[in-house]
C-alpha positions as CSV (number, residue, x, y, z in Angstrom):
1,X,10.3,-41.5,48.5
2,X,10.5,-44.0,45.5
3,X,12.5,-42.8,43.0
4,X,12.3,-44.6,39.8
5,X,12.3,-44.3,35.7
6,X,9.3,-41.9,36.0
7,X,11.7,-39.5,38.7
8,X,14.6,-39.4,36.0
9,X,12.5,-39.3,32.8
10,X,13.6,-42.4,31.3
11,X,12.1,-43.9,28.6
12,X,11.1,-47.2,27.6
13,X,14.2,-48.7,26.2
14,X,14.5,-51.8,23.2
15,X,16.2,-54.9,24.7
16,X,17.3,-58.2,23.8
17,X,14.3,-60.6,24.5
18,X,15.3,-64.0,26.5
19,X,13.4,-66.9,28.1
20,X,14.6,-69.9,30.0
21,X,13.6,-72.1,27.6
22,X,15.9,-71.4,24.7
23,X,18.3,-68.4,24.6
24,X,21.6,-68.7,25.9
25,X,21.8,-65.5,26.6
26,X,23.6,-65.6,30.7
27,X,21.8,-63.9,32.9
28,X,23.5,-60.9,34.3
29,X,24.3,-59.8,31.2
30,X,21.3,-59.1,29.5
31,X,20.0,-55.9,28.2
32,X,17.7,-53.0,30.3
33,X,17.0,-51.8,33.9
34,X,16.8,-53.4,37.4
35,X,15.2,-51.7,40.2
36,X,17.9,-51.5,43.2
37,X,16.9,-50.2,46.1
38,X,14.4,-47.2,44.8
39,X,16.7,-46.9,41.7
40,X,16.5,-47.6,38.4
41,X,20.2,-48.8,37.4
42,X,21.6,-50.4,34.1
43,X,21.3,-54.5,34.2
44,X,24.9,-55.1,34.1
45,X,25.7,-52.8,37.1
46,X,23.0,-54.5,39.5
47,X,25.5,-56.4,41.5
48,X,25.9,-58.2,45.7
49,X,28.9,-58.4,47.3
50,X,30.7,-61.1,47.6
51,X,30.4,-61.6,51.7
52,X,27.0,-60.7,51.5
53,X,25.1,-62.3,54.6
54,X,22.3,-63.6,51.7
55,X,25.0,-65.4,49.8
56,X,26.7,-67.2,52.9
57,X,23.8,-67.7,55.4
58,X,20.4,-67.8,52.9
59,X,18.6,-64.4,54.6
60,X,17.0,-64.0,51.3
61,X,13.4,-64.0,49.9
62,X,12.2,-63.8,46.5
63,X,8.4,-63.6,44.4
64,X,8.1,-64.8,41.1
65,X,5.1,-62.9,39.4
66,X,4.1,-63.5,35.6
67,X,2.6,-60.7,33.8
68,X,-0.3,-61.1,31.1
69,X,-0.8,-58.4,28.2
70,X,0.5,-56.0,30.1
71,X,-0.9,-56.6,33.4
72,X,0.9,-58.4,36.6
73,X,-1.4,-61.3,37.5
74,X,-2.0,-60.7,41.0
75,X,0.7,-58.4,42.1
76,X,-0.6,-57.3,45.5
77,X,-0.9,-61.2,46.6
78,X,2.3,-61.8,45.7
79,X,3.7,-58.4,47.5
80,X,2.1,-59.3,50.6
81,X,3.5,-62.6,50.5
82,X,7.1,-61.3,49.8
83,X,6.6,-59.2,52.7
84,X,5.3,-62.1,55.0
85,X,8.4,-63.7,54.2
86,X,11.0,-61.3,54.8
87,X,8.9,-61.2,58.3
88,X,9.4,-64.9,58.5
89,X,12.8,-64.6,58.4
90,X,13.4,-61.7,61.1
91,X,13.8,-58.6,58.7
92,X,11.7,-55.7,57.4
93,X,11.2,-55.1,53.7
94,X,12.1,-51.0,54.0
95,X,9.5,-50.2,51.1
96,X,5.8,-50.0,51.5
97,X,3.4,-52.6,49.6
98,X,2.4,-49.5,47.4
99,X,6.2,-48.5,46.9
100,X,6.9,-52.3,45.7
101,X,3.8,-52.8,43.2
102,X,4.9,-49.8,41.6
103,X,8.5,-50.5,41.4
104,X,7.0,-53.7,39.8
105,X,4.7,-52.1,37.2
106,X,7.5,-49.4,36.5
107,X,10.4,-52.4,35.8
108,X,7.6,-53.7,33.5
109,X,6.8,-50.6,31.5
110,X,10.8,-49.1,31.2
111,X,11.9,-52.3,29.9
112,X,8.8,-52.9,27.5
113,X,7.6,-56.3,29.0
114,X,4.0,-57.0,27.9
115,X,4.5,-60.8,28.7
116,X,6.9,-61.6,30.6
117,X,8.5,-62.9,34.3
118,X,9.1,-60.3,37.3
119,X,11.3,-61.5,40.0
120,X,11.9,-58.9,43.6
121,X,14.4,-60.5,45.6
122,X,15.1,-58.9,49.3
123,X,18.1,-60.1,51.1
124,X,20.9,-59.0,54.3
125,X,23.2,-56.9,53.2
126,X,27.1,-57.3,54.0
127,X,27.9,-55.1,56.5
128,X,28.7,-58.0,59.4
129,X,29.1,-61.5,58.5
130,X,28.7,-64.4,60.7
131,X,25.2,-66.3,61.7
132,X,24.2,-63.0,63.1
133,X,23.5,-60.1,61.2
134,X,21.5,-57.5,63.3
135,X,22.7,-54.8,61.5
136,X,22.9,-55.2,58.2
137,X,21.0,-53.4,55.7
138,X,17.9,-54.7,53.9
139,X,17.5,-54.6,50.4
140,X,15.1,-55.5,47.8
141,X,15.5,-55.3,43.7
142,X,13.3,-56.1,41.2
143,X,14.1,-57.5,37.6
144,X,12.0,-58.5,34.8
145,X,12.3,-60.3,31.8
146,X,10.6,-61.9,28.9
147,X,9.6,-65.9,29.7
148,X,6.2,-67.1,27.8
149,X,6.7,-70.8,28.9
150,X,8.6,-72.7,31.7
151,X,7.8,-76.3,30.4
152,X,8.3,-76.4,26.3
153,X,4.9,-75.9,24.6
154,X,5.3,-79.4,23.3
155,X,6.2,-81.4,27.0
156,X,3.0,-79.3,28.1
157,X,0.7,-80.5,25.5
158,X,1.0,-84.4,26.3
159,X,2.1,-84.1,29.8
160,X,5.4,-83.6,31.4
161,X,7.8,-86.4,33.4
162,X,8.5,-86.6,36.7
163,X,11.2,-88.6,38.9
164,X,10.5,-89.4,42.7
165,X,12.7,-87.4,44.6
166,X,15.3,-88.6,47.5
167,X,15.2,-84.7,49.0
168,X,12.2,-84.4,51.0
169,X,10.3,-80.8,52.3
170,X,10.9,-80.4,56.0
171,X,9.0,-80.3,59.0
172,X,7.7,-77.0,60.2
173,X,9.7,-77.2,63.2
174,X,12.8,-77.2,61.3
175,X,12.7,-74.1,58.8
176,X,9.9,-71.3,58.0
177,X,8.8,-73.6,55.5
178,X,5.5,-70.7,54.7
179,X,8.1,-68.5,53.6
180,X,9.5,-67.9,49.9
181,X,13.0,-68.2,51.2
182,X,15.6,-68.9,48.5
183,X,17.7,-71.2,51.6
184,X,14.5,-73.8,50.9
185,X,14.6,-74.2,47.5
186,X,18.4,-75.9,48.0
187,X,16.7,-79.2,47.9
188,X,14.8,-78.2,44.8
189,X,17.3,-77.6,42.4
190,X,19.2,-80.7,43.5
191,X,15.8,-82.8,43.0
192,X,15.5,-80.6,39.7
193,X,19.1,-81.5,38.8
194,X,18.5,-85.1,39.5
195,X,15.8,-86.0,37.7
196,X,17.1,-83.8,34.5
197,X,20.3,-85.9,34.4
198,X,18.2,-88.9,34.0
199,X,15.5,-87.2,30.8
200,X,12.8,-86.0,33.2
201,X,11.4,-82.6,33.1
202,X,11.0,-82.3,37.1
203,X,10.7,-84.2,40.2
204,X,8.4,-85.0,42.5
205,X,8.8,-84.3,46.6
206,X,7.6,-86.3,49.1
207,X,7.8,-84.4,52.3
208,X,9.1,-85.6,56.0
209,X,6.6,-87.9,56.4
210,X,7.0,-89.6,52.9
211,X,3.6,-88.1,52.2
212,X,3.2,-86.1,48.9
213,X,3.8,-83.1,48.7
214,X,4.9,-81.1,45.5
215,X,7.2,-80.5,42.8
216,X,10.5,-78.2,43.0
217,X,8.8,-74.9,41.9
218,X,4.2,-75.9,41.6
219,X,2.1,-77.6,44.1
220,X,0.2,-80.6,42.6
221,X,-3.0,-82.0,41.9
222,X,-4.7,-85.1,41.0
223,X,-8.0,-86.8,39.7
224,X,-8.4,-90.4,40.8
225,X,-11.3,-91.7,38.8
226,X,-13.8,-89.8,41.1
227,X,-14.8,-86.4,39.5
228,X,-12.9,-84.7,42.2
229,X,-9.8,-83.0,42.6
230,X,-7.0,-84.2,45.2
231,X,-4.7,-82.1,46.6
232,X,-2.1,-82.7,49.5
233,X,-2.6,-79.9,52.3
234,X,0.2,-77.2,52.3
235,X,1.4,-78.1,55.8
236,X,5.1,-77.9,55.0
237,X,5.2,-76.2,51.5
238,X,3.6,-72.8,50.5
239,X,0.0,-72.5,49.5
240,X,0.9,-71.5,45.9
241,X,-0.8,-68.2,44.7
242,X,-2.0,-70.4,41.6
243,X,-2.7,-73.1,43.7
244,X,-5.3,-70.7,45.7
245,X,-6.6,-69.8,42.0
246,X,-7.1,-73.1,41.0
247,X,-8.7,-74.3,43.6
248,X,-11.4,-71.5,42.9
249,X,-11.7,-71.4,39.3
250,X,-12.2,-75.4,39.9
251,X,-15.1,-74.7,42.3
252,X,-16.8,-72.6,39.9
253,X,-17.3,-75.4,37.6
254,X,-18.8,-77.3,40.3
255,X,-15.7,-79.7,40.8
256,X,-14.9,-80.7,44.5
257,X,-11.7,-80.2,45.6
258,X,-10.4,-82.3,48.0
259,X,-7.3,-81.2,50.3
260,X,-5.7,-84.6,52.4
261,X,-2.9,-86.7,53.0
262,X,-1.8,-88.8,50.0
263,X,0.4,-91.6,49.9
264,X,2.9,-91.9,47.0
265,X,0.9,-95.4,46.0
266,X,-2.4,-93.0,45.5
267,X,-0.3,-92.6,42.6
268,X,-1.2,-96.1,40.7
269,X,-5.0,-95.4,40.9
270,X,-5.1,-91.8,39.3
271,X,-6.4,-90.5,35.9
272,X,-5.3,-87.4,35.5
273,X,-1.8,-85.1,37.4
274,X,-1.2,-81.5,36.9
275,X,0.4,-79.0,38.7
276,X,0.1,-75.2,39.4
277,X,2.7,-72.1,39.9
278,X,3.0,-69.3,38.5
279,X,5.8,-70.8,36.4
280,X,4.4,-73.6,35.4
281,X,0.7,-72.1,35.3
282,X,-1.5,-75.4,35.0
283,X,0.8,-77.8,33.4
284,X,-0.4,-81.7,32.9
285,X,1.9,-84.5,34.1
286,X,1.7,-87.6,32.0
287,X,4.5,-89.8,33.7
288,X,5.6,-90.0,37.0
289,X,8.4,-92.8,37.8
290,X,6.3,-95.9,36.5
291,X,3.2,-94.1,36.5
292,X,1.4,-92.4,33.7
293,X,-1.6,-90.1,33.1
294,X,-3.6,-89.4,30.6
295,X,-4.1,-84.8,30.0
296,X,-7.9,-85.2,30.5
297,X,-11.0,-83.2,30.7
298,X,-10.8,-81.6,34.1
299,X,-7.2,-80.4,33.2
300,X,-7.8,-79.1,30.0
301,X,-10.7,-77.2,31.3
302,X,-8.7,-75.5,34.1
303,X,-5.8,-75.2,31.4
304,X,-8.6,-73.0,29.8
305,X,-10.0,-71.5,32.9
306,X,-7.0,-69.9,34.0
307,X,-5.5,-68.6,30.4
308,X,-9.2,-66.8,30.5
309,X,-8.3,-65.7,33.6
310,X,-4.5,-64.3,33.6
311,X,-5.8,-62.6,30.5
312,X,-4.2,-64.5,27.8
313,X,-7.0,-64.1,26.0
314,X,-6.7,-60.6,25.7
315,X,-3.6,-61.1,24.4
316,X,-4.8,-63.4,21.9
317,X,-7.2,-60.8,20.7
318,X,-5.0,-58.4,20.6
319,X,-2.5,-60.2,18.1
C-alpha cells in the first residue's frame, strides 16, 4: 500500500514559490511536502544519510518531468524510464509504475503546483558501505517545485551560447550510458560549470569519438540549409523523452528528420541549432564557440508545436 496525502487527509498547503532561474531561496529549505518512501513528510525533514551508498558510490537514478496546467507531460514515459534505470543499475524500484504516477500527481496536487518541475530520485540506502551494496534498501522520493523556464525568457528568444566542452559522453562499454544515472551527469555539471565561468549559458559534448553528441541536460538538433532536421543518433546518451516528441511533432509537418554521425565542423555550414529536454523544452542556440545561428522558421514552428502540445496553451487560455 501507498500511503500518501489522500491516506492522512492532508490538504493542499500555500508555499513559497521558487525557480532556478531567480530565487535564492536554497533548496532544502523550501516550503511543502516530499514524497519519502510512500509518505508524505515535511520538506525540511526529507533527509539521506551521510554514508549513504548513493552519495559515495553514484547508485542513484533520477526523472525530471515538467507539468503543464495541471497535468504531468508524459508521466508514464518517464516512470518507465526511471524504472529501466534503476534496472540498469542492478536494483528494483520497490513501488509499482501505478504506485509512482500517483505519488507524482499527489506531490503535485498537496503542494499546489499547476506549472511546475517534478523530480523522483531512487537511490541505495546506507545500510553497508563499500563498492558492494547487496543489501541495502532501495528508496525512491519524489519532490516538486515551481520552475516555468530553465534558459531566461530573454537568452531563449534570440538563441542561447554554447562552449565546446573538454568532458566527453562515454562509450557504452564503459557505463550504462541509457540510464538516467545521476554518477553520468558528473561530467555535465563540470562542462556546465565551465562554460558559465566563461559567459556561456551551456556547453556542448562531443562524445568518445569526438562526434557530436549533446548538451549537459537536452539532446540537439540542427538545420543545415537543407529543409531537414539533423540529429546525432543516441548511441551513448539517452534518447530524450522530448527528443522522441520532437522528432514526431517534426514529422507531422512533413520535415525529414535525419539521425547520423555529425562532425563538430558540420557546425560552420548550419542555419539553424536548437535543443530539446524537458528542461529546456525546444530552446534555439544562436552561438556555439565561433559559430552562430540564426532562431529560424523550423524552430519557431516546433517552439510552437510543442507549447500546443504540453498544453501551454491551455494555460494561456485559462489566464
Amino acid at each position: 500500500m501507498v500511503l500518501n496525502a489522500r491516506t492522512f487527509g492532508a490538504k493542499p498547503e500555500k508555499r513559497k514559490i521558487i525557480t532556478m532561474a531567480s530565487d535564492s531561496t536554497s533548496f532544502d529549505s523550501l516550503e511543502g511536502k516530499i514524497w519519502y518512501d510512500g509518505k508524505m513528510m515535511p520538506w525540511k525533514d526529507a533527509d539521506v544519510h551521510v554514508l549513504t551508498h548513493g552519495l559515495h558510490y553514484g547508485s542513484c537514478v533520477f526523472e525530471g518531468e515538467r507539468s503543464y496546467a495541471g497535468e504531468i507531460f508524459k508521466l508514464r514515459e518517464h516512470t518507465d524510464r526511471l524504472l529501466k534505470s534503476a534496472e540498469a543499475l542492478d536494483f528494483e524500484i520497490p513501488f509499482t509504475a501505478e504506485e509512482i504516477d500517483s505519488a507524482c500527481d499527489e506531490v503535485c496536487r498537496i503542494n499546489s503546483i499547476v506549472d511546475g518541475y517534478i523530480r523522483p530520485v531512487s537511490w541505495r540506502g546506507s545500510e553497508m558501505m563499500g563498492v558492494s551494496a547487496q543489501s541495502n534498501t532501495i528508496h525512491l522520493a519524489i519532490a516538486a517545485w515551481a520552475w516555468p523556464s530553465y534558459f531566461s525568457p530573454e537568452a531563449r528568444m534570440k538563441g542561447i551560447r554554447l562552449k565546446m566542452s573538454k568532458w566527453r559522453r562515454p562509450d557504452p562499454v564503459t557505463a550504462p550510458v541509457h540510464a538516467k544515472a545521476a554518477g553520468l551527469y558528473m561530467i555535465c555539471t563540470l562542462s556546465k560549470h565551465e562554460a558559465e565561468a566563461e559567459g556561456y549559458d551551456d556547453a556542448l559534448m562531443l562524445d568518445w569519438r569526438g562526434q557530436v553528441a549533446e548538451a549537459t541536460g537536452a539532446n540537439i538538433f540542427m538545420v543545415l540549409g537543407d529543409g531537414k532536421l539533423h540529429t546525432p543518433i543516441p548511441d551513448c546518451f539517452l534518447n530524450g523523452i522530448t527528443r522522441r516528441t520532437v522528432i514526431d511533432l517534426a514529422k507531422v509537418r512533413g520535415i525529414e528528420i535525419i539521425e547520423r554521425v555529425i562532425m563538430p565542423d558540420e557546425l560552420a555550414n548550419a542555419t539553424e541549432v536548437f535543443l530539446t529536454g524537458t528542461a529546456a523544452e525546444v530552446t534555439p542556440v544562436g552561438e556555439i564557440d565561433q559559430h552562430k545561428f540564426t532562431v529560424g522558421e523550423i524552430t519557431n514552428w516546433l517552439i510552437d508545436d510543442y507549447d500546443k502540445a504540453v498544453g501551454k496553451a491551455r494555460t494561456a487560455d485559462a489566464v
